[in-house]
N, C-alpha and C positions, 0 to 999 in steps of 0.2 A: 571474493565478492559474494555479495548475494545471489538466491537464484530468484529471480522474479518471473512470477506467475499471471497471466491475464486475468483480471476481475471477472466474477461470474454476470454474465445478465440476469435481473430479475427470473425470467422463467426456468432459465437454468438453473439458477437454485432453488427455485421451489422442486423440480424436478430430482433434484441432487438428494434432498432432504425426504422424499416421500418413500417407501421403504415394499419392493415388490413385493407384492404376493401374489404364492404358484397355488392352487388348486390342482392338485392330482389328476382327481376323478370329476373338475368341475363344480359347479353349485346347480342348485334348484330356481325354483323359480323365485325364490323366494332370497335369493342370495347365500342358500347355507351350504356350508362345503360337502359334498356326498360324504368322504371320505371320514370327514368327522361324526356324521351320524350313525356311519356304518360301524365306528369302532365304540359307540356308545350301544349298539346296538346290541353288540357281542358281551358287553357289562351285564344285559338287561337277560339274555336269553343266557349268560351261564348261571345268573341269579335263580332264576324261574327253575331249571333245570334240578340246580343242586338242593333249593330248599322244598320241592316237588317230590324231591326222591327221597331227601329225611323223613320227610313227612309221612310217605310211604311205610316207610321203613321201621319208623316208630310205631305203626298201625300194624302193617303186616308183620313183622317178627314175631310180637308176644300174641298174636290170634294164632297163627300158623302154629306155631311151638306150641300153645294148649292143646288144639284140635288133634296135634299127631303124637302128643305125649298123653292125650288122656282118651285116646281113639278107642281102647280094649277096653278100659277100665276109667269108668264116669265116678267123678268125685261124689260122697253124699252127703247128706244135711238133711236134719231133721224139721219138719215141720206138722205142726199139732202133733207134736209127738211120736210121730210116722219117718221113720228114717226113708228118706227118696233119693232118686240119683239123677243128678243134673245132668245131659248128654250135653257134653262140650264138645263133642266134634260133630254132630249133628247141627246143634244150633249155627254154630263158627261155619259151616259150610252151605249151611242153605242160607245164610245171609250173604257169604261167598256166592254162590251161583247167582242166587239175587240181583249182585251189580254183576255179576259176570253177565247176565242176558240183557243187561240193556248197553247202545251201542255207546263206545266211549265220548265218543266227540259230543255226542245229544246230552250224554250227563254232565261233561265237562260246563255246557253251555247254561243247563239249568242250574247246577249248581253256582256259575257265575252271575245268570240271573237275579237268582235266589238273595248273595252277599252282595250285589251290587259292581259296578265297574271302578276298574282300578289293577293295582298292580300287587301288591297283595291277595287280593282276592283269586289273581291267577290261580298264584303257585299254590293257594290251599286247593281251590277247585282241582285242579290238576293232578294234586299229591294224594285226595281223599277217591280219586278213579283209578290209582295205579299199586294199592295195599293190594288187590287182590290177586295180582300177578307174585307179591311178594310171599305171601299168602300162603298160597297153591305149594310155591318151591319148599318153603320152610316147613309145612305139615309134611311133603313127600321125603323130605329130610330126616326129621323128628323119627318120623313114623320108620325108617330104614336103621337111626342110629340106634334107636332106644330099646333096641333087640340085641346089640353087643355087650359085651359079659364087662364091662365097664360099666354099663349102667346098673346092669344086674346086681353089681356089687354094691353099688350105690343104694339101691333099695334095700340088700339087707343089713349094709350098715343103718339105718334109719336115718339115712337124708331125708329132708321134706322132699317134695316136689317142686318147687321153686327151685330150693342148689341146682336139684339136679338139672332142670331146663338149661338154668341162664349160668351155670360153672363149668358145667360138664358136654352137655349136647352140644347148647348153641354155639361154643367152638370149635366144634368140627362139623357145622353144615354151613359156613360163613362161606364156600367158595363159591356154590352156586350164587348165593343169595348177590356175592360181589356180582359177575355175569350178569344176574338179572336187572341190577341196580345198573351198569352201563347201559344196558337194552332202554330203561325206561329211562333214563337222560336224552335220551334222542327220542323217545316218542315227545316228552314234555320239553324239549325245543319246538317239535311241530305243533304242538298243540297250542303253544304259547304264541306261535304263529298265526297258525289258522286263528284264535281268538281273536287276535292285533287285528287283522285281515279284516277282519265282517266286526271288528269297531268295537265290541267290547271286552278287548284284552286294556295294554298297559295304556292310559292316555297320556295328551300332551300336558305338558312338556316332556315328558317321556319318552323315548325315542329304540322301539322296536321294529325290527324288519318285518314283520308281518304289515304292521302302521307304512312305512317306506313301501312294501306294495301294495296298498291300498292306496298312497295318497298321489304314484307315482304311474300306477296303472292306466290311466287318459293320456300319458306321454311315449308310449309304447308306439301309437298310429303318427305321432308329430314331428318324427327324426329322434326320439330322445328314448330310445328301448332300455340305454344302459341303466338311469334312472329306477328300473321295475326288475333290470336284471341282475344286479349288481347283491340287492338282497336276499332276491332269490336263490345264485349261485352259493352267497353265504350261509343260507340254512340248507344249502341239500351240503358243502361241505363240512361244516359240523356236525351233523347230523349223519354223516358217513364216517365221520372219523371214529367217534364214539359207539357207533356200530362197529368197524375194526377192532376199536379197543376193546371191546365186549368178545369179539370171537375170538381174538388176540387170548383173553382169559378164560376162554374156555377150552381153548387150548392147552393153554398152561396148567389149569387146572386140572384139568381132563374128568368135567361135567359133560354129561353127555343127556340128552333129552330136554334139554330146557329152552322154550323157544315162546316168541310174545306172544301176545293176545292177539 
């Protein structure tokens, strides 16, 4: 025989047919899931972090490298006829001190001013505050390598100056420089924070945890702290983690003296 089954009632099958959904972490006020914001969030701040620290990195490497390869000996060039010598690490370092005395967070901010609000706009402001820390390693680098009898040899074969920088040196002062590059992934997480935060980092639709506690910070006093807390704990954890990774490599490396801003 068959097996026969009782007919649904009406409500029953509406109820049959509608399809749960679990929220995690809850929603906002707004009906959107924490949970999903939070992992859009993590998109948004490894974004900012890693094109922050190219950015850096494209700046600071070739000023550092001139400054400590041409530190004893200034390149010359003639003008009106006058042979004169340009002080390349003179210049390259008092422009370095320069943004080194003003406080990072205040330049980050004018800088973002400056280009306007947006998410873009972070990661250059961001990455054009954090060349000078790269800076600083790669002159102290140059300046240590380009006394070994490898380079020495390099100059009386008649290398330009160029080979020898970027064939010769700047692969063997690349460990610190990695170090210093995990060090400033974590500051340019916070910072990309703190921007979100006081409203002119990434905007909406855009979905940064600096923004999450900003917009989530008046539900702290209303029973709803996780809301405010939930971001927060996400940047002090990434922002620790790449802090271990960094000493993790300089350990491994075994760099020693190089520490942030």
């Amino acid at each position: 025989g068959s097996l026969m089954t009782a007919p649904l009632s009406g409500e029953a099958r509406v109820q049959a047919s509608l399809v749960e959904k679990r929220f995690l972490l809850g929603t906002d006020s707004f009906g959107r899931d924490v949970l999903s914001r939070l992992m859009a969030g993590t998109v948004i701040s490894l974004s900012v972090g890693l094109i922050a620290v190219l950015i850096s990195l494209l700046i600071g490497i070739p000023l550092g490298a001139l400054a400590g390869y041409f530190r004893a000996e200034a390149p010359t060039f003639r003008l009106f006829g006058r042979v004169r010598r340009w002080p390349v690490d003179d210049v390259i370092m008092w422009l370095v001190n320069v943004v080194w005395s003003i406080p990072t967070l205040l330049l980050v901010i004018a800088i973002t001013l400056a280009l306007g609000k947006g998410f873009v706009q972070v990661f250059i402001a961001v990455g054009l505050t954090m060349w000078v820390e790269v800076a600083r390693v790669v002159r102290g680098e140059v300046v240590r390598v380009r006394e070994m009898e490898f380079v020495e040899a390099a100059k009386a074969l008649g290398y330009t100056p160029g080979r020898i920088i970027f064939r010769h040196i700047l692969p063997n002062v690349m460990g610190p420089v990695i170090v210093i590059s995990a060090a400033n992934f974590a500051t340019a997480i916070l910072m990309e924070a703190g921007l979100s935060f006081l409203g002119i980092g990434a905007q909406l639709p855009m979905v940064s945890w600096g923004g999450m506690i900003r917009a989530y910070y008046p539900y702290i006093a209303t029973g709803l702290p996780h809301l405010a807390m939930l971001p927060g704990a996400c940047i002090m954890v990434l922002t620790l983690a790449f802090m271990l990774v960094g000493n993790g490599l300089r350990d491994a490396l075994d760099t020693r003296g190089i520490t942030g801003r």
